[in-house]
N, C-alpha and C positions, 0 to 999 in steps of 0.2 A: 575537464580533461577527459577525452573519449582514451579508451587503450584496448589493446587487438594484441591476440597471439604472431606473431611472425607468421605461422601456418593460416592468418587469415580469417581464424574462426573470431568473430568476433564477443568479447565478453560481452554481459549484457550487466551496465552496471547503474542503478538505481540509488535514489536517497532512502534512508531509513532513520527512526528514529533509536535514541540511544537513554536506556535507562542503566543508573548507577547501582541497581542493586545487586548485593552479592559479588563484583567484581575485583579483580587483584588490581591492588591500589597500584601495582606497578605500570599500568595504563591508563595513559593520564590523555585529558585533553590537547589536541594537537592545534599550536599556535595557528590564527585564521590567516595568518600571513604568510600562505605557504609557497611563496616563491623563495621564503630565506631558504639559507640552508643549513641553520641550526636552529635549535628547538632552545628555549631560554635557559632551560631547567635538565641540562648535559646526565646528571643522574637517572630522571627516566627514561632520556635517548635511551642509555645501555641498558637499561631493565626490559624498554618494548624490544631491542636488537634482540636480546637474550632472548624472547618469546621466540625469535623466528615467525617460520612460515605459519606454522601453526596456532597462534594468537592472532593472526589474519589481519596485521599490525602494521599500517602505511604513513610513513611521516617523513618529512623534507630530508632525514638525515638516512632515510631508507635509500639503498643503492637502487633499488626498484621504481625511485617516483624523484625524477631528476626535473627542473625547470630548465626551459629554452631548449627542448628536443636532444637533450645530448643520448647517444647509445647508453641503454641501464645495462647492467651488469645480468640482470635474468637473462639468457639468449631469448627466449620464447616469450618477451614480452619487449613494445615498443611504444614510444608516444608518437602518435600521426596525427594529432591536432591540440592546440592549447588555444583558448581564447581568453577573455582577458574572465575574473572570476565574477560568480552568475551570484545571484542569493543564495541560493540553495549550495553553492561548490564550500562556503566555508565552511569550516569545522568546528571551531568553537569560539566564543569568544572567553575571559579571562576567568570569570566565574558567574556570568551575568545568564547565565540560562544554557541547553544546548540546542544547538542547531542541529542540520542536520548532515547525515555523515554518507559518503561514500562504500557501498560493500559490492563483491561480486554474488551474484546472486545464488550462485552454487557454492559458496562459503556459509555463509548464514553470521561470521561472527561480526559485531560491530567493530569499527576502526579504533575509536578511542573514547571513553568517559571521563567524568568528576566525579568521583565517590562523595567529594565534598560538597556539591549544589543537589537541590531540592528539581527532581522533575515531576512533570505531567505524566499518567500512565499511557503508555504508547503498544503499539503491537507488534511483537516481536516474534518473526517466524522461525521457528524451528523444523528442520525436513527431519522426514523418516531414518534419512541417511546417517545424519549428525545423530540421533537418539539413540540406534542402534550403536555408534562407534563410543558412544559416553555409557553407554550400558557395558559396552565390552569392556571399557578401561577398566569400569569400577566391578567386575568381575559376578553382573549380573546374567544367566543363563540365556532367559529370553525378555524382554522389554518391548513391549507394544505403546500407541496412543489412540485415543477415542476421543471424540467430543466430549463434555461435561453436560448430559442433557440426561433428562428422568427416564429410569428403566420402566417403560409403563409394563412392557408384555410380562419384565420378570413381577411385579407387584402383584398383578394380575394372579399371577402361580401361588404366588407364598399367602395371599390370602386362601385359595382354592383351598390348596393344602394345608393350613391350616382347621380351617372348615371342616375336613376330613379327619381330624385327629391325627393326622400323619406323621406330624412334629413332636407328639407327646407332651410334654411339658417343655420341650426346649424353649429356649429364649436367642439368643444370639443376633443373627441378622433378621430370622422371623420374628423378632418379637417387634419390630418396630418399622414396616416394612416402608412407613409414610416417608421415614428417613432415609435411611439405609439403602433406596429405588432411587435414591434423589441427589447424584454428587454434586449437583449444579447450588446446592444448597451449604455445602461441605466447608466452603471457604467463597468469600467477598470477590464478587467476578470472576468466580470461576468460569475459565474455560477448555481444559482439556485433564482429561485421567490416563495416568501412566499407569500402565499395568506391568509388573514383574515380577517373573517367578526364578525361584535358586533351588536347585537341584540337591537336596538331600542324602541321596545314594550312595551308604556303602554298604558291602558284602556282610552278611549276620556270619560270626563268628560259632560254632558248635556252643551250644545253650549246656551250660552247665546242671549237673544232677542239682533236687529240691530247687531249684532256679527256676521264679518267673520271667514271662518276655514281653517288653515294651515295645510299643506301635515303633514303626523305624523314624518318624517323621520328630517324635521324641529321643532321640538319643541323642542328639546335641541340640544346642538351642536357632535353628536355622533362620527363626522369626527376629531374633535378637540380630542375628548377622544381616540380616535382610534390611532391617530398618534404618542400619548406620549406614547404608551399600543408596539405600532411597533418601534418606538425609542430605548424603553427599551430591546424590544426582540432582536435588532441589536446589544447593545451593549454585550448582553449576551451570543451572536453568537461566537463576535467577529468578525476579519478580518475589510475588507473594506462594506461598505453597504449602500444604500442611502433606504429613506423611499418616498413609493408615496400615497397620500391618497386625494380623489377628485380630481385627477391630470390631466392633458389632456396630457400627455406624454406617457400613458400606458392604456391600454384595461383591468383595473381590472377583468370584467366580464370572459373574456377570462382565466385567470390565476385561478381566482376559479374554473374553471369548467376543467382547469386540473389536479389542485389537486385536485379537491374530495371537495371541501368547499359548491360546490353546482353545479345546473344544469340549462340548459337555461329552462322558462318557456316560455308556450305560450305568454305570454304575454312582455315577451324579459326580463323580469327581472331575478336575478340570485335569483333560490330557492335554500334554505338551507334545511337540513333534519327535524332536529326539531325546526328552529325558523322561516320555510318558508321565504320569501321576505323579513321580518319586520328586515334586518341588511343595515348597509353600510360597505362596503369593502375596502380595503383598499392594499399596496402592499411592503414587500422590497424584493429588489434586494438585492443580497450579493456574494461577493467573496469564500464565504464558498461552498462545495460539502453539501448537504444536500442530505438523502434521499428520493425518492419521496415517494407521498402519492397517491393511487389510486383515477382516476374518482367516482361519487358514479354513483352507481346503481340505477335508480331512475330517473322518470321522469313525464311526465302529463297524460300518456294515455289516453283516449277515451274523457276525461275531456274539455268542449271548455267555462265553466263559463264566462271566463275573455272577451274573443271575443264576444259572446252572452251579456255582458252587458255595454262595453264601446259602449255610446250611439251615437256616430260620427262615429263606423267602423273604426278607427284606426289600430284597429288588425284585420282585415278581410283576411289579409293571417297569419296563424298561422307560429308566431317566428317571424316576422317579422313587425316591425313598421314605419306607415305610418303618418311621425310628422306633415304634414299639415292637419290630420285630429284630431289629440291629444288635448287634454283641457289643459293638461299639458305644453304643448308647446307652446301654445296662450297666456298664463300668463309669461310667458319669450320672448317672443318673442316683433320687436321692431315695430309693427305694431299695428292697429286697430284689436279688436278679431274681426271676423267673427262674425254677424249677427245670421246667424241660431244657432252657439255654445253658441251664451252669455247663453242661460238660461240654459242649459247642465251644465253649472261650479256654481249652484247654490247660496251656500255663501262660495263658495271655493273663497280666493285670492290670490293664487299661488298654482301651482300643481294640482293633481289631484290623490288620492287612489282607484277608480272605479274597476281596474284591481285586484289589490291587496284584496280588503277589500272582495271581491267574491271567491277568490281562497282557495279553502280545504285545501290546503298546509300552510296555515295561521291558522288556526280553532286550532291545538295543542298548539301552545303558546300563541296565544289570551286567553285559558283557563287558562295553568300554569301561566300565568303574568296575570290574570284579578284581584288581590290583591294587586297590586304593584304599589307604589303609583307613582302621576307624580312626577320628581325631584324637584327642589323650584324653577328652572329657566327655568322651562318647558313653554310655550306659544300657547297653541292648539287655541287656539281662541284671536279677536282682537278686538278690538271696532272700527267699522266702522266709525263713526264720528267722532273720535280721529285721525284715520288715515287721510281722506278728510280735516281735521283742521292743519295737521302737513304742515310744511315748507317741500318739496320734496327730498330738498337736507339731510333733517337732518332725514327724514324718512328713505330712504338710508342707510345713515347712522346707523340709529338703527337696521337693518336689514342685516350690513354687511355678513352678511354667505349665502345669499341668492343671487344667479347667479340675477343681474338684467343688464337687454342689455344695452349697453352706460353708465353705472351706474347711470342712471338715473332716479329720484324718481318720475317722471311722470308717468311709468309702472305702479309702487306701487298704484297710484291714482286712475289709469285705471281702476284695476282690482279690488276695492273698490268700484268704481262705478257701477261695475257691479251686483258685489255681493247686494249693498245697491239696487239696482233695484228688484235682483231677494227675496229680503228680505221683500221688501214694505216700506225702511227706507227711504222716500223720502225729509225728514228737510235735511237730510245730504248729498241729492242730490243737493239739491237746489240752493246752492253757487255755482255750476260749469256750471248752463245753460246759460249764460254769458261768460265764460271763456274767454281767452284770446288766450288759446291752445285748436287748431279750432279739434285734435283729445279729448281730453279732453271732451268740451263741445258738443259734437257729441253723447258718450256715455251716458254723463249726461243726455243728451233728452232721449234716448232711455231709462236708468233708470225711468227715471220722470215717461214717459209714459208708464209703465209697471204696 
């Protein structure tokens, strides 16, 4: 059956093949006899009607797909030829395999499956258009696609810098970069990397007295939100897909900045166009062909804020970060901070925003989100004293989402203490200049005596 808009334009409509993975069982295979005009199985009729336009759903009892030329009910659509049915025109037969199906090409959705037969994997395109409006639904910021092929240029780096002691001891995506350069390895035929990032951003609240302040990116759990958001969009892919989010397996930053989700900033962080830095990214891989999405356009220009105000020189080569000089890294890390940085991390007790909170590429969503309230489980700030009071291990503990080395709540302590130094909360110094943990009591003095 050929079919043309009334205005002439003619659709352009192709076979495609149809896999049953992940789909709502309420879209069933359409009987191959389609001059009836009833389907056997009346229950799915009204399950595919109920889908509408938008399950992209064509079967004998659709007002849309009439035999013998009669006027459809769409005005904007018409039958101007029927020949008698070709191999390829049927749709399925009973549960003996599937054929193949009828789509408009600017839809992308298949017409109808069996969740219940066994298929061949087949290739199933997805356009830029359809990813982006399945992003929007499920209430992801920005959403890009790339091919699933090896980052050789980034591997290239993360060895260099390594080479260079750049990394310190971190481990994460550089510790393994044979991997982690390599999505096309990720998962069984991969072919394409979704990249998405969700917007973190709300307004800091006035930081309470003896109070330390947490990175913004921790104050709610945004990776946790991210992954059920990338979960959802795998199933709605379909195919095979595995979900990566905070992962040391994969080079997120890398994948957004070939789709287009965002670009590297001076300051190594991935900008976004309108919600700059303030997201976390997150990744699936998928067996699905997806369309790509362009790199964006866009970048720091002549801009060196973020270098100009990390007070250690961390970024003194632009792009490129040097973790044994980072604030942010000494709060993770499983060592004594450095002397000259303690005062640098003020009443930070983990992380470090200095980069970020400078960057103009921030300043547009800072404004749209400056109304927006914190969530109920939000935690920007912490009571010093309460922390230095807690048992180590159960600190930890409360703090699960937060990378601590050895997972050990000693860290937690550490960097409470420093904060309470550079704060002047010296009562809740006081218990640790004794200590028993000779790193511990070490910072404490230097607290005390600040």
């Amino acid at each position: 059956m050929h079919i043309r808009r009334r205005h002439r334009e003619q659709l352009r409509v192709r076979p495609v093949a149809v896999l049953a993975d992940h789909v709502d069982r309420s879209v069933r295979l359409l009987d191959s006899r389609i001059d009836h005009d009833a389907l056997s199985d009346r229950e799915h009729v009204d399950a595919c009607s109920e889908l509408g336009d938008e399950a992209c759903t064509v079967g004998a009892e659709d007002a849309r797909l009439r035999h013998g030329g009669k006027p459809l009910a769409d005005p904007d659509i018409e039958v101007v030829q029927r020949g008698r049915v070709q191999p390829n025109e049927h749709l399925a037969g009973s549960c003996d395999g599937i054929g193949d199906v009828f789509e408009d090409e600017h839809l992308g959705s298949p017409v109808g499956v069996d969740p219940d037969c066994a298929h061949g994997r087949h290739t199933i395109h997805v356009t830029a258009g359809e990813l982006q409006r399945l992003g929007a639904e499920l209430g992801l910021d920005v959403v890009g696609a790339t091919p699933a092929v090896a980052y050789d240029e980034t591997e290239r780096h993360i060895r260099e810098r390594r080479a260079r002691g750049l990394f310190a001891d971190m481990r994460f995506t550089m510790a393994q970069p044979e991997r982690s350069c390599h999505p096309e390895t990720l998962l069984p035929e991969a072919r394409t990397v979704v990249s998405a990032a969700l917007c973190y951003y709300v307004a800091e609240p006035e930081r309470p007295d003896a109070h330390g302040r947490l990175p913004r990116y921790t104050w709610w759990d945004g990776y946790a939100a991210l992954r059920e958001k990338l979960d959802e969009l795998g199933r709605r892919i379909g195919g095979g897909y595995r979900v990566l989010v905070d992962a040391n397996q994969h080079v997120d930053r890398e994948a957004a900045v070939r789709s287009g989700v965002g670009f590297y900033g001076k300051n190594t962080m991935l900008i976004t166009r309108r919600h700059g830095s303030w997201v976390v990214l997150g990744t699936l891989v998928t067996d699905r062909e997806l369309e790509s999405t362009s790199p964006l356009d866009a970048n720091c220009g002549d801009c060196t804020l973020c270098i100009d105000a990390c007070p250690t020189d961390a970024l003194a080569e632009a792009g490129t970060l040097d973790a044994t000089r980072c604030l942010s890294y000494w709060t993770q890390a499983p060592a004594a901070i450095p002397e000259p940085y303690r005062e640098h991390l003020g009443a930070q007790v983990y992380g470090c925003d200095i980069c970020q909170d400078v960057c103009p590429w921030n300043r547009g969503v800072e404004k749209r989100r400056a109304a927006d309230e914190l969530p109920h489980d939000a935690e920007p700030h912490v009571s010093l004293a309460d922390w230095l009071r807690e048992d180590p291990a159960q600190l930890r503990a409360r703090y699960d989402r937060l990378y601590v080395p050895e997972n050990e709540g000693r860290w937690l302590l550490r960097n409470a203490l420093v904060a309470a130094g550079n704060t002047g909360d010296r009562e809740a110094v006081e218990p640790f200049l004794e200590h028993e943990d000779p790193m511990l009591r070490e910072h404490a003095r230097w607290a005390f005596d600040r």
